[in-house]
Every structure is written in structure tokens, then in C-alpha cells.
C-alpha positions as CSV (number, residue, x, y, z in Angstrom):
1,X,-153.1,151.4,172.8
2,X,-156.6,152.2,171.2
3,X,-157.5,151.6,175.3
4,X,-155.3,154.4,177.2
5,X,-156.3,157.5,177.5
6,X,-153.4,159.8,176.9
7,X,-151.1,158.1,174.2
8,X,-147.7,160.1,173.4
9,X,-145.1,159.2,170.6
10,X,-141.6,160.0,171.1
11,X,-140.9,161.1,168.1
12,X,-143.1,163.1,164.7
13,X,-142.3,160.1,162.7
14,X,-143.5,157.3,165.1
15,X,-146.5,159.4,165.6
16,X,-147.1,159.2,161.8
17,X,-147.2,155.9,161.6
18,X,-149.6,155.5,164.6
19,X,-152.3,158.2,164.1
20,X,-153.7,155.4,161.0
21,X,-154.5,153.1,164.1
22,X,-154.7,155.4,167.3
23,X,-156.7,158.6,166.5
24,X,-155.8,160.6,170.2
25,X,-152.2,160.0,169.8
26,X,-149.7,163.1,170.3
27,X,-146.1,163.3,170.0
28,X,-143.2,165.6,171.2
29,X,-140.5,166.1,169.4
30,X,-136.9,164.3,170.0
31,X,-134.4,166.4,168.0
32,X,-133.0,170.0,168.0
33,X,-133.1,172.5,165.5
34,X,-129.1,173.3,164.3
35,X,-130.7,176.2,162.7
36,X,-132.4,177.2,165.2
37,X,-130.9,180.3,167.8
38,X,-130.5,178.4,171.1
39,X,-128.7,179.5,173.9
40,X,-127.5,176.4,175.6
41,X,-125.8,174.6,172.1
42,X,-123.6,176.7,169.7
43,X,-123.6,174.1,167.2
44,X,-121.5,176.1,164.5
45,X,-118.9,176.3,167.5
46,X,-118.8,172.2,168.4
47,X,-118.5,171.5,164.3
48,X,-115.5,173.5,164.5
49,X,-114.4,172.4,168.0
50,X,-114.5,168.6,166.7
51,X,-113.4,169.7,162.7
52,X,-116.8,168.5,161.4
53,X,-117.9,170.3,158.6
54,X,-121.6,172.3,158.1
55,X,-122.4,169.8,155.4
56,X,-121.4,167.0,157.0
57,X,-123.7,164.2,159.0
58,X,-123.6,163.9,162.8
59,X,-124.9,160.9,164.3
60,X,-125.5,161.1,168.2
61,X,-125.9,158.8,171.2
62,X,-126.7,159.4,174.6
63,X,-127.1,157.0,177.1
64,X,-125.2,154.7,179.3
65,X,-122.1,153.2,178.1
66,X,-122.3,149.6,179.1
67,X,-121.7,146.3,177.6
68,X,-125.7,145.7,177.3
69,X,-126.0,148.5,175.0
70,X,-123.0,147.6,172.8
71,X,-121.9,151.3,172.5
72,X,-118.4,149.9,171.7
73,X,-119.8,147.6,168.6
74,X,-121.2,150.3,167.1
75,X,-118.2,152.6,167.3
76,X,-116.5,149.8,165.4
77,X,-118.9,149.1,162.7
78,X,-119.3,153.3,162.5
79,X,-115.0,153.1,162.1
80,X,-115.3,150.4,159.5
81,X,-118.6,151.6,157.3
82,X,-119.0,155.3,157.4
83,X,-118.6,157.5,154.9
84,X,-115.6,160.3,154.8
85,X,-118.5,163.1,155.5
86,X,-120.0,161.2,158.3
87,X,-119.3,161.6,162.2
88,X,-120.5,160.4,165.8
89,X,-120.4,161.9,168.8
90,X,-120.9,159.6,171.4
91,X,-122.3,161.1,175.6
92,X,-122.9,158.8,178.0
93,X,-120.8,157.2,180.9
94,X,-120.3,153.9,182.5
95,X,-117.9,150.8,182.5
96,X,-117.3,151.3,178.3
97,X,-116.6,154.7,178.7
98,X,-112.2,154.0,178.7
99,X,-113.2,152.1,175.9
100,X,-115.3,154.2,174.0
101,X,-112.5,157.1,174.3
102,X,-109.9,154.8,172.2
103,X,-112.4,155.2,169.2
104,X,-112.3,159.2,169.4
105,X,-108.8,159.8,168.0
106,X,-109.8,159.4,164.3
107,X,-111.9,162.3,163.8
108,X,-114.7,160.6,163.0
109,X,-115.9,159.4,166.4
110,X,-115.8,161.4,169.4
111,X,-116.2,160.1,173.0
112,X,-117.5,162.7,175.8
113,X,-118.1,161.3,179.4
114,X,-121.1,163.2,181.1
């Protein structure tokens, strides 16, 4: 990496760890603000859409829904080991996504095709 000229992190936090070893490395940030005032995502709205609470934790993926990415074991070990305050919303489509939607009628989980 120390080679290439134009090194960017995906994330503040991988960035941390390698600015000690790559001194020209950048990031850009992978998260959104909740806080923040934006336009496109009334997140106050979707917590009450999907009965989350402020306080609560919202775990997200996006991405496709296939049998590679085991979308379908995660929703299962998310059902079986998460805590009453915790939640996951899950975007993405492909051949999983029929199965991903039988997870989302707990209130916990929460399957959206896109």
C-alpha cells in the first residue's frame, strides 16, 4: 500500500488503524448522521414506521441477498441472540429475498426488497 499513490479507507476507523503504516492515507466516511437534518431519510419517521425506539440499536445491511452472502444465517442467529432493544433492517434483493421476508414478522428484523 506504502506503493500507490492515492490510498482511501472506507471507513474513519479503518483509516485509524492504517495512517501508523500508510502516512498519505484518506478516508470517507460510510455512515449517516441520525442527528443530522437530511432530506432524503426521516429517520424519526422509519423508527416509528417499523416500532423501533430512539434508544434502541439498528443494525443495517445492504447488498445482495444471495446464498454466498448468508444474509438468511445471519437473520437467524440475529432472531436467536439479540437483545430485546436491538433491531435489523435488512435492503438488498436477489434469490433469498422470499426468504429473508419470513424473518420480518417479529419486529425485530425487517426485510425491504430494493
Amino acid at each position: 500500500l506504502k506503493k500507490i499513490d492515492n490510498v482511501i479507507c472506507c471507513s474513519k476507523s479503518s483509516y485509524e488503524v492504517l495512517k501508523k503504516y500508510v502516512e498519505k492515507a484518506q478516508y470517507i466516511r460510510n455512515g449517516i448522521d441520525s442527528d443530522s437534518n437530511n432530506d432524503d431519510v426521516n429517520f424519526n419517521e422509519l423508527r416509528q414506521k417499523l416500532n423501533i425506539n430512539k434508544d434502541d440499536v439498528v443494525y443495517l445491511y445492504a447488498g445482495k441477498l444471495s446464498t454466498r452472502k448468508n444474509v438468511v444465517h445471519l437473520l437467524q442467529q440475529f432472531k436467536e441472540f439479540s437483545n430485546s432493544n436491538e433491531h435489523i433492517i435488512v435492503l438488498g434483493d436477489g434469490e433469498k429475498l422470499e426468504e429473508c421476508k419470513t424473518y420480518s414478522n417479529n419486529n425485530k428484523a425487517y426485510c425491504m426488497g430494493i
